[in-house]
PDB file of N, CA, C, O and CB in Angstrom:
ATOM      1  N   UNK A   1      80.497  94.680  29.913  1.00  0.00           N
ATOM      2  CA  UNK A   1      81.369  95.502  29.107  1.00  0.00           C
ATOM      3  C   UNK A   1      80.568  96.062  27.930  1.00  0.00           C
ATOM      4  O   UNK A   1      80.224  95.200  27.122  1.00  0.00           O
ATOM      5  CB  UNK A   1      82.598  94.691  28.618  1.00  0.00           C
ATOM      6  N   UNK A   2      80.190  97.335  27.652  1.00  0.00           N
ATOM      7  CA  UNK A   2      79.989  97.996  26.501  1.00  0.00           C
ATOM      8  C   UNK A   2      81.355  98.623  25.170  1.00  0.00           C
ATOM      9  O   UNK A   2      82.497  99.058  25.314  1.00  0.00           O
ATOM     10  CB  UNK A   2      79.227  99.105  27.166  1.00  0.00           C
ATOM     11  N   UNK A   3      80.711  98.436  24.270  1.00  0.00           N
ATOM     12  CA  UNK A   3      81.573  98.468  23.115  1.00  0.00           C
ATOM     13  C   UNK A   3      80.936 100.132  22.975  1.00  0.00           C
ATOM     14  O   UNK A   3      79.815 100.568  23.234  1.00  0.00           O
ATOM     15  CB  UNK A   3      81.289  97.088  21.687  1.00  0.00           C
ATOM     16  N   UNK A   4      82.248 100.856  22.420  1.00  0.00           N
ATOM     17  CA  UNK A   4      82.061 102.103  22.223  1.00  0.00           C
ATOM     18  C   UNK A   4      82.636 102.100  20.960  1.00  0.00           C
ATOM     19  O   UNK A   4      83.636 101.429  20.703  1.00  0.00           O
ATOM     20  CB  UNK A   4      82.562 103.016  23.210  1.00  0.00           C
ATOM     21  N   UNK A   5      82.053 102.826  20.136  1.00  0.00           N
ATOM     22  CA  UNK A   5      82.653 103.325  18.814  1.00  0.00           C
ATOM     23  C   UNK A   5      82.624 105.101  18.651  1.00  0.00           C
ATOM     24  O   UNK A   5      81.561 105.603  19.017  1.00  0.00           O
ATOM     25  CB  UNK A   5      81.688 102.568  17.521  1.00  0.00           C
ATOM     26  N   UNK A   6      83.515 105.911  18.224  1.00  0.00           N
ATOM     27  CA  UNK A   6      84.020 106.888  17.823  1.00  0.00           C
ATOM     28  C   UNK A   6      83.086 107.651  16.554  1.00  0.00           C
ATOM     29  O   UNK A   6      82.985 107.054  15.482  1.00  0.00           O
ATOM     30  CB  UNK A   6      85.355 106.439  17.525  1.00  0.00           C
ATOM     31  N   UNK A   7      82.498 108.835  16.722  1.00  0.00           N
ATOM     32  CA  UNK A   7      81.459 109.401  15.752  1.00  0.00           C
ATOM     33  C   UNK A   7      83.129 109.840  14.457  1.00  0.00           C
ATOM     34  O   UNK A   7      83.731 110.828  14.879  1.00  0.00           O
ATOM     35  CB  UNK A   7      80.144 111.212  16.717  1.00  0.00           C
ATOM     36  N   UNK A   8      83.503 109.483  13.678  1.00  0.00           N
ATOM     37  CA  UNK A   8      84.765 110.586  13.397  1.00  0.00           C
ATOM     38  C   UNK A   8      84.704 111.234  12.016  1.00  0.00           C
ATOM     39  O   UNK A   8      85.287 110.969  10.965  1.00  0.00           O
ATOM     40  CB  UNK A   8      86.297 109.837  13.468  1.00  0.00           C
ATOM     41  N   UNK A   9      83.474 112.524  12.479  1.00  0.00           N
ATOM     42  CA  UNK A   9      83.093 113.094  11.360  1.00  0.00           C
ATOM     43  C   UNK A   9      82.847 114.177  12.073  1.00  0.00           C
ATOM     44  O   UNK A   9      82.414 114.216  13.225  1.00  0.00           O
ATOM     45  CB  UNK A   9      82.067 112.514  10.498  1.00  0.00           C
ATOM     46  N   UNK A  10      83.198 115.281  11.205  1.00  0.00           N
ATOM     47  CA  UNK A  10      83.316 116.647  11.738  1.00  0.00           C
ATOM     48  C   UNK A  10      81.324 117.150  11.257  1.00  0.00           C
ATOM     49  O   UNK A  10      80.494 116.478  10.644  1.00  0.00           O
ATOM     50  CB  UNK A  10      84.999 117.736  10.681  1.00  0.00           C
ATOM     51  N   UNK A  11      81.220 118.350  11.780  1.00  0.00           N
ATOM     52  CA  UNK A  11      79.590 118.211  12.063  1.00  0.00           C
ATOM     53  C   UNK A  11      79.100 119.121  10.732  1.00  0.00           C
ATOM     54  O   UNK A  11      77.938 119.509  10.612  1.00  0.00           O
ATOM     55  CB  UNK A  11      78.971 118.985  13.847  1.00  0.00           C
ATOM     56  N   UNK A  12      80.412 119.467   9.520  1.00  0.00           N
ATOM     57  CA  UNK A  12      79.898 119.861   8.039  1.00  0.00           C
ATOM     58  C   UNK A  12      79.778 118.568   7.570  1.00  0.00           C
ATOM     59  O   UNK A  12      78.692 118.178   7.141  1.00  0.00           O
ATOM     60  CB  UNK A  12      80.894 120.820   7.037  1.00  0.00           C
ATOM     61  N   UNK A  13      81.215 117.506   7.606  1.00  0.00           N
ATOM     62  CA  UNK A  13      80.889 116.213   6.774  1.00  0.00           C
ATOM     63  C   UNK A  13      79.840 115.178   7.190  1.00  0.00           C
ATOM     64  O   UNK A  13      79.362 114.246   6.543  1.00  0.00           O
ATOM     65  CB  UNK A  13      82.087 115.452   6.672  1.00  0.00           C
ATOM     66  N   UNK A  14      79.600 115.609   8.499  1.00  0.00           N
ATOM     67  CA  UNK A  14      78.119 114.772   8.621  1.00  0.00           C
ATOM     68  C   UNK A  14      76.686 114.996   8.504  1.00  0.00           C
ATOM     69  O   UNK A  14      75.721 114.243   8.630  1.00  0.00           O
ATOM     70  CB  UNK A  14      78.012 114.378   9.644  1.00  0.00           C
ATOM     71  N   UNK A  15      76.835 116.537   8.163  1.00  0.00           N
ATOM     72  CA  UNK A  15      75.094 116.967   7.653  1.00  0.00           C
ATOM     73  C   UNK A  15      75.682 116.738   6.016  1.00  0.00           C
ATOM     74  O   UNK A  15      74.798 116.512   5.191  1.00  0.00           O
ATOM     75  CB  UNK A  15      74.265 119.170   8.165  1.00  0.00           C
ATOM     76  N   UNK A  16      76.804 116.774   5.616  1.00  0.00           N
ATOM     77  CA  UNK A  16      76.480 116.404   4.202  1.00  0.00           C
ATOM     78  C   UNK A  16      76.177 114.853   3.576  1.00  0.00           C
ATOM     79  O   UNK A  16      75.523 114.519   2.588  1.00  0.00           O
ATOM     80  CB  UNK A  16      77.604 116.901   3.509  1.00  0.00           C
ATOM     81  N   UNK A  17      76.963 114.017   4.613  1.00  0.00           N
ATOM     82  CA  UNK A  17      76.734 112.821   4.784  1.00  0.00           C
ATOM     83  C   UNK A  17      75.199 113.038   4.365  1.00  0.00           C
ATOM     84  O   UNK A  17      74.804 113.205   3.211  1.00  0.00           O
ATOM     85  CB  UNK A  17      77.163 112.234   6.206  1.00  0.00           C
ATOM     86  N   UNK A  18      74.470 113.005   5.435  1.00  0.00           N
ATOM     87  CA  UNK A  18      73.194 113.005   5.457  1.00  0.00           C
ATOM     88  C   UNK A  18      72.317 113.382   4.373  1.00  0.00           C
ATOM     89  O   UNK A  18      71.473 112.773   3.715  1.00  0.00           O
ATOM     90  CB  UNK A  18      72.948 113.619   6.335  1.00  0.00           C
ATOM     91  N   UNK A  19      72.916 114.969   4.381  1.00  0.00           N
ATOM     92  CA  UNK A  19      72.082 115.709   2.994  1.00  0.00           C
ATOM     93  C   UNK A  19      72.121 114.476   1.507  1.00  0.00           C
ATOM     94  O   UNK A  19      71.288 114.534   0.602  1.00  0.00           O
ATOM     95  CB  UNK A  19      73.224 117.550   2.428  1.00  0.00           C
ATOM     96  N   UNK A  20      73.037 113.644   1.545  1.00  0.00           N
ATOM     97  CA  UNK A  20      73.109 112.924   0.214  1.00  0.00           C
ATOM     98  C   UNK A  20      72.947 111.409   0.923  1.00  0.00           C
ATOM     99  O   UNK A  20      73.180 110.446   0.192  1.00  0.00           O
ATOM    100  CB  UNK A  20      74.711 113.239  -0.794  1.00  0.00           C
ATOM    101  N   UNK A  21      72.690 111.242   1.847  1.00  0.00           N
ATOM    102  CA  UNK A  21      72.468 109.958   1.968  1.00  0.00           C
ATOM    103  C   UNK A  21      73.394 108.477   2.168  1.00  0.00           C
ATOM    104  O   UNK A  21      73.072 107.308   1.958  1.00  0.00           O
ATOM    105  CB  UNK A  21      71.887 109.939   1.044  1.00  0.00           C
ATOM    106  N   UNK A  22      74.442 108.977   2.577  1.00  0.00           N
ATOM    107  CA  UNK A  22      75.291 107.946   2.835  1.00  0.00           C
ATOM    108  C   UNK A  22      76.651 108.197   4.113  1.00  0.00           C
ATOM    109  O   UNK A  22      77.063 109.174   4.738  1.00  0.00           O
ATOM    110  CB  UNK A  22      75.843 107.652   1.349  1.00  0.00           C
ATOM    111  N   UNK A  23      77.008 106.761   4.052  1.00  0.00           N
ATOM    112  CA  UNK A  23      77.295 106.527   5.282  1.00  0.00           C
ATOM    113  C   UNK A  23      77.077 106.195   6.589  1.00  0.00           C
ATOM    114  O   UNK A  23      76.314 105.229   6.556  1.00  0.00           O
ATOM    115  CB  UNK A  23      77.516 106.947   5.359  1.00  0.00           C
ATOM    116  N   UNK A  24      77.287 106.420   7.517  1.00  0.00           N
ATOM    117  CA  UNK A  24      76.732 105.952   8.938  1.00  0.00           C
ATOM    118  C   UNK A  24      76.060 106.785   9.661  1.00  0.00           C
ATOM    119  O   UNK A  24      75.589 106.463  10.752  1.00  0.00           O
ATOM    120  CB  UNK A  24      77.667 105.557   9.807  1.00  0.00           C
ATOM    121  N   UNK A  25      75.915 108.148   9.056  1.00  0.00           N
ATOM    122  CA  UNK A  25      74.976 108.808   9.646  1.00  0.00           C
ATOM    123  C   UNK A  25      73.306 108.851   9.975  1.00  0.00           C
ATOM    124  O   UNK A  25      72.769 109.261  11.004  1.00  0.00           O
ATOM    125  CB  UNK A  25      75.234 109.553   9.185  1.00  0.00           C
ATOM    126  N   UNK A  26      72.888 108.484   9.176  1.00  0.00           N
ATOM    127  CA  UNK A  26      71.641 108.006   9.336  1.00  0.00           C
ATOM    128  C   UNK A  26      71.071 107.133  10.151  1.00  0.00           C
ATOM    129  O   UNK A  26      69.992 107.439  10.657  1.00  0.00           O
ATOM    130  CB  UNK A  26      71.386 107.666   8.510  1.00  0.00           C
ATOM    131  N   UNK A  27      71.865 105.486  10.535  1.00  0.00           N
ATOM    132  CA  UNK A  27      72.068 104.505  11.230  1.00  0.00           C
ATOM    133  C   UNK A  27      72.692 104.938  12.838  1.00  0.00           C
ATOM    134  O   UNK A  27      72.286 104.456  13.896  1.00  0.00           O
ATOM    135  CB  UNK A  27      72.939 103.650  10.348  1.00  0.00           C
ATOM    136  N   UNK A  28      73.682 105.880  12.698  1.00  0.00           N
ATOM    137  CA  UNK A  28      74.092 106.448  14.183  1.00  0.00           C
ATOM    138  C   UNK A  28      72.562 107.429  14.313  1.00  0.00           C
ATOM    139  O   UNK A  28      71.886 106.858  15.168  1.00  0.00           O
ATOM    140  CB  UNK A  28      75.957 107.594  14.215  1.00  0.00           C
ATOM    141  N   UNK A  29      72.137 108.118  14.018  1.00  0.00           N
ATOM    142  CA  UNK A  29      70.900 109.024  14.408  1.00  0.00           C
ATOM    143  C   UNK A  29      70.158 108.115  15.323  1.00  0.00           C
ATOM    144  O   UNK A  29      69.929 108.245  16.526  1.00  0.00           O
ATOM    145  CB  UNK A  29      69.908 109.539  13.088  1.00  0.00           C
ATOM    146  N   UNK A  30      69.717 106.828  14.200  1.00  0.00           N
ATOM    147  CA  UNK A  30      68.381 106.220  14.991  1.00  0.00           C
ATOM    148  C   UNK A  30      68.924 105.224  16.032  1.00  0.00           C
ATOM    149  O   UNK A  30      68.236 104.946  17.014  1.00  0.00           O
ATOM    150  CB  UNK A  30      67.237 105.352  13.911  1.00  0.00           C
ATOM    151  N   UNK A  31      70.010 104.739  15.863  1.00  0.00           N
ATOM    152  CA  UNK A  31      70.722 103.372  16.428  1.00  0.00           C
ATOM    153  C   UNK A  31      71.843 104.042  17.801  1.00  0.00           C
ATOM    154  O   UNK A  31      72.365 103.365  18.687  1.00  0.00           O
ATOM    155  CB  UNK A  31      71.836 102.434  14.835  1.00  0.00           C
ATOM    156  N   UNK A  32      71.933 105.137  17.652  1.00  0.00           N
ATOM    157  CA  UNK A  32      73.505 105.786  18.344  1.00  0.00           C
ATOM    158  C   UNK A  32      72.982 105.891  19.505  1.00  0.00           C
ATOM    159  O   UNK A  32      71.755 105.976  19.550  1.00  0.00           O
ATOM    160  CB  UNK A  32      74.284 107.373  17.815  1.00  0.00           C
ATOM    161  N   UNK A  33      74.007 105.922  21.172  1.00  0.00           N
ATOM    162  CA  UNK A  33      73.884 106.688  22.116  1.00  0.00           C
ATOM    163  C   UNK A  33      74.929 107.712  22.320  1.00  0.00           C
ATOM    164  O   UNK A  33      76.123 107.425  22.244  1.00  0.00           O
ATOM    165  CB  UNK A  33      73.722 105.979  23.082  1.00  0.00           C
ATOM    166  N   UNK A  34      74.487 108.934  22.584  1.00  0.00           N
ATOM    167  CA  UNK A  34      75.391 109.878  23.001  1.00  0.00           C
ATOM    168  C   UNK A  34      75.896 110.119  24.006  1.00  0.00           C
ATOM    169  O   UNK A  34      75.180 110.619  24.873  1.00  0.00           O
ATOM    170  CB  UNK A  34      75.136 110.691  22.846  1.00  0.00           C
ATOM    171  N   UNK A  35      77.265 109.877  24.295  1.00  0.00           N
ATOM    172  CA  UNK A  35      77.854 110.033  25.629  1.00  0.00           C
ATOM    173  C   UNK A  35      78.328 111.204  25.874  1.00  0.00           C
ATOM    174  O   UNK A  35      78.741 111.372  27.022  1.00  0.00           O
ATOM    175  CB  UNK A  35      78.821 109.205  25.894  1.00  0.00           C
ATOM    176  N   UNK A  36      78.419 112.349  24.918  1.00  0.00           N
ATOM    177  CA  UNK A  36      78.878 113.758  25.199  1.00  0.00           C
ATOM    178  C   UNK A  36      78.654 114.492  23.850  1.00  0.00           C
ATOM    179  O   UNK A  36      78.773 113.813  22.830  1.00  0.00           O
ATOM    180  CB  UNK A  36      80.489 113.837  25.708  1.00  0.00           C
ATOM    181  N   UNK A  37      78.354 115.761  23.741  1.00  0.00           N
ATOM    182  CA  UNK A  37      77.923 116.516  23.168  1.00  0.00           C
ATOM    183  C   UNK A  37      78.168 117.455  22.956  1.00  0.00           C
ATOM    184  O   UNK A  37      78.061 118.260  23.882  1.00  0.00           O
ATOM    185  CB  UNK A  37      77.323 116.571  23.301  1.00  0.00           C
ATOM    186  N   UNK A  38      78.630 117.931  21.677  1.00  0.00           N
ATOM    187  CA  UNK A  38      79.771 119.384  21.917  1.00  0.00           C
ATOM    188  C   UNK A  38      78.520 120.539  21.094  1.00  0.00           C
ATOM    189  O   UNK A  38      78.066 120.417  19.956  1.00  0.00           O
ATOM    190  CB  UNK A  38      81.953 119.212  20.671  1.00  0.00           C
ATOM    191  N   UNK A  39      78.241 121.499  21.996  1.00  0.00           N
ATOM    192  CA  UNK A  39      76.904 122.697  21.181  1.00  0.00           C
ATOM    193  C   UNK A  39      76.074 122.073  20.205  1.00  0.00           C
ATOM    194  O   UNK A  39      76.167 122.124  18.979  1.00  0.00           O
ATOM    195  CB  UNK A  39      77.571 124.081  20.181  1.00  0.00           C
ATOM    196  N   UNK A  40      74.908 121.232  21.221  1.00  0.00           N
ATOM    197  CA  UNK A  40      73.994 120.982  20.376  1.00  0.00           C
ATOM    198  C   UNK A  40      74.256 120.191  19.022  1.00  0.00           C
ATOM    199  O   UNK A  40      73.274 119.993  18.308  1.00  0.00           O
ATOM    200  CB  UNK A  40      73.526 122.119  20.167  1.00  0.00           C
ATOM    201  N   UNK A  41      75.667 119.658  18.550  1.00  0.00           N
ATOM    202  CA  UNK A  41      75.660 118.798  17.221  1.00  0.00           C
ATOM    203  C   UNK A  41      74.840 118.146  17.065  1.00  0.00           C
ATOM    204  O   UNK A  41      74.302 118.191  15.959  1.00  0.00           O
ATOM    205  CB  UNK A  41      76.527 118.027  16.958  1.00  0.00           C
ATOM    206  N   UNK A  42      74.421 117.389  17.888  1.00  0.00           N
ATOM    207  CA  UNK A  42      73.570 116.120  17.463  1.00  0.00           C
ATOM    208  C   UNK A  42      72.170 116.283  17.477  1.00  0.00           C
ATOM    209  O   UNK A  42      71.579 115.272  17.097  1.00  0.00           O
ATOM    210  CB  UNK A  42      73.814 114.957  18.330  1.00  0.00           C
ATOM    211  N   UNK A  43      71.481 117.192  17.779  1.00  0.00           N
ATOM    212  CA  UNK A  43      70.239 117.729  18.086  1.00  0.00           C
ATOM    213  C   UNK A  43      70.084 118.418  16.774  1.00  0.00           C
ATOM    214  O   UNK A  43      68.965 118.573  16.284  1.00  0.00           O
ATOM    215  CB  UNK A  43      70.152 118.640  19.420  1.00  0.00           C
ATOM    216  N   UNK A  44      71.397 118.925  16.065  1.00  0.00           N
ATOM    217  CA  UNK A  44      71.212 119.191  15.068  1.00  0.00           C
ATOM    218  C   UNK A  44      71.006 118.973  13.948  1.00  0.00           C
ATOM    219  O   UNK A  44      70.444 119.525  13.002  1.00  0.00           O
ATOM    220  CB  UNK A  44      71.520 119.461  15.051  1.00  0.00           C
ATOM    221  N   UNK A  45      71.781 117.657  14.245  1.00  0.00           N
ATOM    222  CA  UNK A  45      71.883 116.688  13.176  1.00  0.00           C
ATOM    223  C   UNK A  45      70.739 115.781  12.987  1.00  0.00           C
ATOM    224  O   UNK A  45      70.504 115.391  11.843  1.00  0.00           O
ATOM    225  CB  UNK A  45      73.017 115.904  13.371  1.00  0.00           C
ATOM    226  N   UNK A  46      70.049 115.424  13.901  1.00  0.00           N
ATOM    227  CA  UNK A  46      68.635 114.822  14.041  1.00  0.00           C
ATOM    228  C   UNK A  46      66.998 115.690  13.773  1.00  0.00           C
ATOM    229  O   UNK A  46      65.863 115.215  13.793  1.00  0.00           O
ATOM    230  CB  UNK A  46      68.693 114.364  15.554  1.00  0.00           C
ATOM    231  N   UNK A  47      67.464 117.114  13.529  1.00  0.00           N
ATOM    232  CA  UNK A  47      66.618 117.727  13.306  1.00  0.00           C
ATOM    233  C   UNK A  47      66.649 117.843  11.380  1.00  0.00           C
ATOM    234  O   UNK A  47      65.665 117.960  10.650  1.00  0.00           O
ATOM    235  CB  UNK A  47      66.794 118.964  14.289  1.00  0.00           C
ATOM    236  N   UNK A  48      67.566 117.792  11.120  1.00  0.00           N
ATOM    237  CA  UNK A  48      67.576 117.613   9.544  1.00  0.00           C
ATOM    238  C   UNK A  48      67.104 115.937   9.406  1.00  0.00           C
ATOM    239  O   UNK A  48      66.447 115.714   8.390  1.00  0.00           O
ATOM    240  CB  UNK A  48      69.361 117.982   8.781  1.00  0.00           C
ATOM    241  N   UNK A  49      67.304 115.001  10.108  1.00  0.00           N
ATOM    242  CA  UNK A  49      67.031 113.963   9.392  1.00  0.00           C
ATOM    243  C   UNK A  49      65.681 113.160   9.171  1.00  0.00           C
ATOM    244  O   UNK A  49      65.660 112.180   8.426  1.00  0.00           O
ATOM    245  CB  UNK A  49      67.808 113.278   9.794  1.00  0.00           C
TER     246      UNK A  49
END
């Protein structure tokens, strides 16, 4: 059984997340698997970090 958890941040509040440094964004980047992908978000989001 795998445990799934929910990203539940829209893809402005999570590059700002980032841009300032807090929250779970940083930790989902390096630690996360992606099971689906809506236009490149996360490619995006890993390219700023």
């Amino acid at each position: 059984m795998r445990r799934v958890e929910v990203f539940p941040y829209t893809l402005a509040e999570a590059r700002e997340a980032l841009k300032e440094g807090f929250g779970v964004v940083p930790a989902a980047l390096r630690e996360g698997r992606v099971l689906f992908e809506r236009e490149g978000a996360w490619e995006g989001l890993r390219r700023l970090a």
